[in-house]
N, C-alpha and C positions, 0 to 999 in steps of 0.2 A: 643238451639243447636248451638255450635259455635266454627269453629275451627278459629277463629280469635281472634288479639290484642287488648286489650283496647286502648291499641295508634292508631288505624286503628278505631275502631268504634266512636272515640273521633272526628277523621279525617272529618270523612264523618255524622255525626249527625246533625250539621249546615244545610249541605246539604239534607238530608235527610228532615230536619224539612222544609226548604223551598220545598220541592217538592211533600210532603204529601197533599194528596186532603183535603180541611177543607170542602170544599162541600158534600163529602159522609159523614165524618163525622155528620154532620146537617140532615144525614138522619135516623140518629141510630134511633132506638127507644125505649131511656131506661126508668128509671134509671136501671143500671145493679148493682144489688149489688157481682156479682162476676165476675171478670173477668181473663180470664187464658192464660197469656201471654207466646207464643212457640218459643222458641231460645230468651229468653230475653238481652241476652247480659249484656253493664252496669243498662240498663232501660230505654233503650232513648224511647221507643213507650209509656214507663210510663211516661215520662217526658212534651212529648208531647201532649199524649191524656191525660190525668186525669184532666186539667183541663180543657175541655172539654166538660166535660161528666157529671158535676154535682153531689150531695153529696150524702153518702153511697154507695161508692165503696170498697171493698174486691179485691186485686190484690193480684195474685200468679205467681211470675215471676219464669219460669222453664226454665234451662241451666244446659248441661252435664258438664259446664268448673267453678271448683268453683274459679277459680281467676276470673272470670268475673262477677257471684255472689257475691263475697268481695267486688268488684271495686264497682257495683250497691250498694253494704251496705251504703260505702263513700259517694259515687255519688249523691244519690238521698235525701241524708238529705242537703249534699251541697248546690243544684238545688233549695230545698226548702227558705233555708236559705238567697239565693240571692233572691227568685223571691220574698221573701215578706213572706212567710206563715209559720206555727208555725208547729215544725215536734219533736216528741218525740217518743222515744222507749219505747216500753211496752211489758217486756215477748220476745218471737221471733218476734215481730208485729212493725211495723215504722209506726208514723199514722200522718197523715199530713192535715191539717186543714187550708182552706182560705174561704176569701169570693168566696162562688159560690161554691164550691166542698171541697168535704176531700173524706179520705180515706185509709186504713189500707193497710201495705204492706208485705206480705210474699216472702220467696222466696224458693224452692227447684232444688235440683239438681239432673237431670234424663238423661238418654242418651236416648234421644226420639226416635232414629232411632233402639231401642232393646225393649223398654217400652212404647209404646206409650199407649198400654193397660193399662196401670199404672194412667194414666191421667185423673184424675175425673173431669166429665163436669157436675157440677150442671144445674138440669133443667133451660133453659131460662139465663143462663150467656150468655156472651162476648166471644169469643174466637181472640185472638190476633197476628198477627206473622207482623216480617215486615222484609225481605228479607232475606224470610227462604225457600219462595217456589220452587225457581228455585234450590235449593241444593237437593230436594227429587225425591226418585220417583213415578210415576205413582200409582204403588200399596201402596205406603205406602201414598199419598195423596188421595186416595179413601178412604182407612181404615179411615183416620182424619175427610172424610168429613162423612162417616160412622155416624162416633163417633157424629158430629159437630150436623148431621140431630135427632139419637136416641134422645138428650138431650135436640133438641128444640130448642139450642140455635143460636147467633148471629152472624155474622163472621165481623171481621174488617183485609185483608189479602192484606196488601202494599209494595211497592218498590219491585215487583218482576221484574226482569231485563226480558225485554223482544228482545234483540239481537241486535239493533240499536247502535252505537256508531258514532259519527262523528268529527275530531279537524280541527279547523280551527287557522292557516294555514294550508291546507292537505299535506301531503308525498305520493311518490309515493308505500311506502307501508303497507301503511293505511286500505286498504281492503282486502289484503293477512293477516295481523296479529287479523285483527276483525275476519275474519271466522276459524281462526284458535283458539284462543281463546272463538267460541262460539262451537268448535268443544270440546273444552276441556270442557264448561259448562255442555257437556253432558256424564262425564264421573263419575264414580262413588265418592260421594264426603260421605259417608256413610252409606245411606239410600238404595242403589242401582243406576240402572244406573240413571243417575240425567235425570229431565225433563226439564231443564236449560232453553231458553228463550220459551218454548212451558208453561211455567208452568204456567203462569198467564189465557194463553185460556183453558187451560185444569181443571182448580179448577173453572174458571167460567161454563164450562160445566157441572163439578160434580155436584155441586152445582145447577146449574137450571133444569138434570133431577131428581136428587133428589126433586125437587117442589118447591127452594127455587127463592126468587126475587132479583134478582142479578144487581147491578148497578155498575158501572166503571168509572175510571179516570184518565187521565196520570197523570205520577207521575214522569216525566223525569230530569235528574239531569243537572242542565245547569251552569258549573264549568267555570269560569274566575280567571281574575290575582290574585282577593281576595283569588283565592282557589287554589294556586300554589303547596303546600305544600300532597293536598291533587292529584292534578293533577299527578304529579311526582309519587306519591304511584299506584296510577292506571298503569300508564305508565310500572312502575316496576314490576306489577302483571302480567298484560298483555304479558309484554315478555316472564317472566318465564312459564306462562301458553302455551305460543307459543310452546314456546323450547321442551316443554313437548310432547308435539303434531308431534314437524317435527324438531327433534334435526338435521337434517340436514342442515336447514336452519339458524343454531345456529349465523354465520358468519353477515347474512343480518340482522335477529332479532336485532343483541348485535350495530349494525351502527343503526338501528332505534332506537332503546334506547335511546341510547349516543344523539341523536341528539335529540329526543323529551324531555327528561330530562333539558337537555342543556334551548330548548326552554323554559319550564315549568319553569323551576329556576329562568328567565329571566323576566317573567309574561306575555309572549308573544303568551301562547297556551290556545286555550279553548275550551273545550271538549262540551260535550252533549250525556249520557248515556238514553235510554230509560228505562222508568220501568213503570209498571202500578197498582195500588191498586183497589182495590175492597171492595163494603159489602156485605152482604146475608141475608137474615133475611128469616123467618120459613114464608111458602105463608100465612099464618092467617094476616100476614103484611103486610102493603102496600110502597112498595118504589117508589119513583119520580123517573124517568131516570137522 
């Protein structure tokens, strides 16, 4: 589920890959022959976990946006191509083969926040998302974990923005446009009212009265000059989410902009977004803290 750009997920993937916990990962406990990845975007959660996770993997990347499913079509034979591994189309199937892992790749297009019921969770699979949490709400991430618990299976659920933002050099209004922006986080962004930065404690709650063993990791995004390009994108979001919020204060916003922008172009700002991942596994498992 994605209402965003391939140039925006392109942006922030780098980033994302460094901040992804590899620790939780080392605690799954597969091999998963299916795994069902939620708001897939181009594939970057495919890109990074699959090899990972070792051989006989089945992935089904699901995304309501099919130019973002296209992009993934590209994307991820590309990815292979560079990292070394042999990736051939068969039928509807992308199946990609290295030392240490393979694995076959579907993809569907679903609007999860209408059909989540639509979404077949083979006994004992994977379940996937990586900064999809904070966009839902409360009830429609109960029904998931619902879903998540009936089937047994595994949770690997990352980069949920949890409300922290900080740039150094600071401005002095730096902390009016973060609360105002986490004000927006909580507005409806499809699913209903969003659980925006509550949603990483809230799915680890579901999740462990449901009985599951839930372990956690920051997973905060720490942007320098290398990431300028991407900084300025934030910057841009940020305000317009402001304005959204307190169009009154449209005047002050559009002068912090201009000058954050300014800096970011410059290589001169560096942000620090907090986000947190998590895994879950059915209690019959045992996880390490």
């Amino acid at each position: 589920m994605s209402a965003f750009s391939a140039d925006w997920l392109s942006l922030r993937e780098p980033v994302d890959a460094r901040a992804r916990s590899q620790n939780l990962v080392r605690e799954l406990r597969g091999p998963f022959s299916s795994i069902i990845d939620l708001g897939a975007g181009t594939g970057a959660t495919l890109r990074w976990l699959a090899p990972r996770l070792g051989p006989g993997q089945r992935w089904l990347l699901i995304d309501r946006d099919a130019a973002l499913l296209a992009a993934a079509g590209r994307r991820i034979p590309e990815w292979a191509e560079q990292s070394g591994f042999q990736a051939r189309q068969r039928g509807t199937e992308l199946e990609i083969a290295a030392s240490g892992f393979d694995c076959r790749v579907a993809t569907r297009r679903l609007d999860l926040s209408r059909s989540l019921d639509e979404v077949v969770l083979p006994p004992g699979c994977l379940v996937t998302a990586s900064a999809l949490l904070d966009l839902v709400s409360r009830d429609w991430l109960a029904a998931l974990t619902a879903r998540v618990t009936a089937a047994g299976a595994s949770v690997l659920w990352a980069l949920s923005y949890t409300g922290n933002v900080s740039l150094d050099p600071t401005h002095a209004a730096d902390s009016a446009i973060v609360a105002l922006v986490n004000r927006h986080q909580l507005t409806d962004k499809g699913f209903g009212p969003a659980l925006g930065p509550a949603a990483h404690s809230a799915a680890r709650d579901l999740l462990a009265q449901a009985g599951y063993r839930v372990a956690e990791a920051d997973s905060t995004w720490r942007c320098g000059p290398e990431a300028g390009e991407l900084i300025s994108a934030l910057v841009e979001g940020w305000a317009d989410a402001a304005r959204e919020i307190s169009p009154a204060d449209s005047s002050r916003i559009e002068s912090w902009r201009e000058q954050r922008v300014r800096t970011a172009s410059g290589g001169g700002l560096r942000v620090a977004v907090s986000h947190s991942d998590l895994i879950a596994l059915p209690s019959v498992t045992s996880v390490s803290g």
